[in-house]
C-alpha positions in Angstrom: -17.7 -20.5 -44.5 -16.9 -17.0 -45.4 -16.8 -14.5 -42.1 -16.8 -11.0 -42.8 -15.5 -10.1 -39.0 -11.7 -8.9 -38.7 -10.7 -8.5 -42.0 -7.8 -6.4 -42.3 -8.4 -3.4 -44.7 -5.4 -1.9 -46.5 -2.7 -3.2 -48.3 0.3 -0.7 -47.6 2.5 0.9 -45.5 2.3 3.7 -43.0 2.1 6.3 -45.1 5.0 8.5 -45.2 3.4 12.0 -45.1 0.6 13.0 -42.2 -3.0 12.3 -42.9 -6.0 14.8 -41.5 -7.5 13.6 -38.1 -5.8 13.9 -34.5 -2.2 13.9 -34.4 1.0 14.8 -31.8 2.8 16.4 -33.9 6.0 18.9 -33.9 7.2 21.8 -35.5 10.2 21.7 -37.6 10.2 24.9 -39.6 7.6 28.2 -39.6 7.5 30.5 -42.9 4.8 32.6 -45.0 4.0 32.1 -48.4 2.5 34.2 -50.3 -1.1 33.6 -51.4 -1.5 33.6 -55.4 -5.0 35.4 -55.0 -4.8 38.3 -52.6 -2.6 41.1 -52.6 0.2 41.3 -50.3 -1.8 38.0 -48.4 0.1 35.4 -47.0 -0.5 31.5 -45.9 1.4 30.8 -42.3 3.1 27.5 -43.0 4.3 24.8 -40.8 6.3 22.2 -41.6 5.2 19.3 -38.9 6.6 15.8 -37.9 4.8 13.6 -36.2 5.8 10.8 -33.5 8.2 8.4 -33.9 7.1 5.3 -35.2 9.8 2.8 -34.8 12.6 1.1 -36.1 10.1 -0.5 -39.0 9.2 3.1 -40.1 10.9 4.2 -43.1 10.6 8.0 -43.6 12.0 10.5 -46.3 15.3 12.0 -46.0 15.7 14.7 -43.8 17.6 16.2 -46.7 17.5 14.7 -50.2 20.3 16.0 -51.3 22.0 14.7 -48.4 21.3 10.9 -47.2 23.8 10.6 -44.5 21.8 13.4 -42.4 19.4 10.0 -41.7 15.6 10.0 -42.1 12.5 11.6 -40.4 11.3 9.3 -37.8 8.0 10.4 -38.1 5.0 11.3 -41.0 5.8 14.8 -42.2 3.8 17.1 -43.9 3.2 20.8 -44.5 -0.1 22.4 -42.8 -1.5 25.7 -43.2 -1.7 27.1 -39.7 -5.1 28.5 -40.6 -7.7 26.9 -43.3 -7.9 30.8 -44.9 -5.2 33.1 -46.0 -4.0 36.0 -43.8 -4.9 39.5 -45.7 -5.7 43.0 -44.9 -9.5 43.1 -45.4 -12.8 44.6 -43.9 -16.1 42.3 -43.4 -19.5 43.5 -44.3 -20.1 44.8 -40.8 -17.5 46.8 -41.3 -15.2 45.4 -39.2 -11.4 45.8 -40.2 -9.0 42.8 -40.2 -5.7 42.9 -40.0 -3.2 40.7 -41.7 -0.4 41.0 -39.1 -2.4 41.1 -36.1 -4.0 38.1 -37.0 -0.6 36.1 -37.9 0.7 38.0 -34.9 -2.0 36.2 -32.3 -1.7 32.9 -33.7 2.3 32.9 -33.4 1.5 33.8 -30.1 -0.8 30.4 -29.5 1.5 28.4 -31.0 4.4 29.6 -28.9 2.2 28.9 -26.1 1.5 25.2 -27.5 5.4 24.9 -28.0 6.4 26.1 -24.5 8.2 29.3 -26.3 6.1 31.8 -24.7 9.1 33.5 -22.5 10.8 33.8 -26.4 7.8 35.5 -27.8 7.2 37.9 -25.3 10.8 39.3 -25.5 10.5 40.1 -29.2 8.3 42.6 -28.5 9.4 46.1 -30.7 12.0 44.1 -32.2 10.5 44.1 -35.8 9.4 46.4 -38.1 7.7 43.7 -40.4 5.9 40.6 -39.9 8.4 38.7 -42.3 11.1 39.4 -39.7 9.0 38.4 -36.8 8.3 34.9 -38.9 12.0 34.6 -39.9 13.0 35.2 -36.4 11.3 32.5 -35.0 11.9 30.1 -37.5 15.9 30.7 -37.0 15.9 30.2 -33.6 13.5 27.7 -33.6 12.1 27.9 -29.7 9.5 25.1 -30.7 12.2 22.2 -31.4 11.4 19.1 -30.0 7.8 20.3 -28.5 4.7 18.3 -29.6 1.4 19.8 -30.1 -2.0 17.7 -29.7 -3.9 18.8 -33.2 -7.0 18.4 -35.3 -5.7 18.3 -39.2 -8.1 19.4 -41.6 -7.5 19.2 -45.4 -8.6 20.1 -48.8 -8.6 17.1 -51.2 -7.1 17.4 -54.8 -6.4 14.9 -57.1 -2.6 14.2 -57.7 -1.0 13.7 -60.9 -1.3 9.9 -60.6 -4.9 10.4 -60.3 -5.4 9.9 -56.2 -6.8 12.2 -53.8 -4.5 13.7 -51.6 -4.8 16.6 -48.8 -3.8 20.5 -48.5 -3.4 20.2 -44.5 -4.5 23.1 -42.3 -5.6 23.8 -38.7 -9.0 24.7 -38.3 -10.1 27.8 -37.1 -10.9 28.4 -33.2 -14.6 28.8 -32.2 -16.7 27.8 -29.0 -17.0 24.3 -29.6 -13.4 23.6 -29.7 -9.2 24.8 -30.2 -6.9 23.2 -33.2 -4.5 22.9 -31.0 -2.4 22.8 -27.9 0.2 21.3 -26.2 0.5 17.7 -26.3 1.1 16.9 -22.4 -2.4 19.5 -21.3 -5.1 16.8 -22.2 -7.8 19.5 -21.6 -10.0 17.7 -23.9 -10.5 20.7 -25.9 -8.9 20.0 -29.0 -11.4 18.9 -31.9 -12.0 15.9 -32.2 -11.6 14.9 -35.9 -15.1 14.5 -38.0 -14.9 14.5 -41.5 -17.5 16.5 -42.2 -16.8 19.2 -40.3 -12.6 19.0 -41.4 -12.5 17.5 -44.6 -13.2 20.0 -47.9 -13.9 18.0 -50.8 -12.2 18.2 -54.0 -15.3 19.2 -57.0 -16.1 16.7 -58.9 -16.6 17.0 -62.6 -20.3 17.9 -63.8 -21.7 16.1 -67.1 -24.3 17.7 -68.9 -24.4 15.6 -71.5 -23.3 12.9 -72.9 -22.4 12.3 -77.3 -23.9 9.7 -79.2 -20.5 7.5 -79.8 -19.4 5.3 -76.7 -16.8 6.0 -74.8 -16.6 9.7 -75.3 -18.4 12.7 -73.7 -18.5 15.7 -75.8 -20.7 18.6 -73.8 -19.2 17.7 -70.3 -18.6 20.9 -68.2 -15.8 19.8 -66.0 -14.9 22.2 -62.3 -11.7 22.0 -60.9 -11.3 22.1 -57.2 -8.6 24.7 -56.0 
């Protein structure tokens, strides 16, 4: 007889690279990069590990160019620390964002995640710029070694192999729930991972038509997810 109970799904190994859905995870290095499709707007990124996962856990080289510096023990992976870019902009009601108050007050949340807050605080008037504020942090690191409790979200996109992977990000904070905190508070107020609320699917390709010889589809409008 056939059963259809317990069978084990998957055929690999842990993946090397973090996957959306809750996570401990740590910092290992904070940076801005600049959007392609805003003026002077920027992405906060974070490059994350996640927990150790044993002696059987192969991970990528901490450097490539260096193999003797040993291997991540953990999934890595490079999150967006907010699903949106960070720009200079005003909403329809009229009300003005800021660009580096708004990367301002979430390196403040994540220093209070990281157990830096003391660090942050005495920064204060120390830069003129939010790139020096960023690069600051990022060079003396107060976040090594602290894990944050997290919901990843991603944006699929297909790969050039032809597999859907993910653009990570945190997402935003709202009544319901935080993206983060730190790992050892067990509040029970970070989101709970749901794919339909984290995951933004990758468009797929429209067809409006289809030509008379097999096999090819002359006519097809195709849309490209970002």
């Amino acid at each position: 007889m056939i059963s259809t109970k317990d069978i084990p799904t998957g055929g690999g190994k842990t993946p090397k690279t973090l996957q959306p859905g809750n996570a401990n995870i740590k910092i290992n290095k904070i940076y801005l990069e600049k959007f392609p499709f805003g003026e002077d707007a920027y992405n906060l990124m974070l490059d994350c590990e996640g927990v150790d996962l044993g002696a059987d856990f192969e991970g990528f080289f901490i450097d490539k160019d260096n193999e003797g510096a040993g291997r991540h023990t953990g999934q890595v992976g490079r999150v967006r620390a907010s699903q949106w870019a960070f720009e200079d902009k005003e909403l329809p009601s009229g009300i003005k964002i800021s660009r580096d108050i708004e990367i301002t007050k979430l390196l403040k949340n994540l220093a209070m995640a990281t157990n830096c807050l003391a660090w942050y605080e005495a920064e204060d008037g120390k830069h003129e710029t939010i790139e020096s504020l960023v690069e600051k942090m990022n060079d003396d690191a107060p976040f090594a070694g602290a894990f944050m409790s997290v919901c990843l979200g991603g944006r699929e996109y297909e790969n050039k192999a032809g597999y859907t992977n993910y653009d990570l990000f945190l997402p935003k904070y709202s009544k319901s729930g935080v993206p983060f905190e730190a790992a050892d508070l067990n509040t029970g107020k970070v989101y709970s991972f749901n794919e339909s609320d984290h995951i933004v699917k990758k468009k797929v390709k429209e067809v409006d038509g289809f030509a008379a010889t097999a096999g090819t589809n002359a006519g097809a409008k195709k849309e490209f997810g970002l």
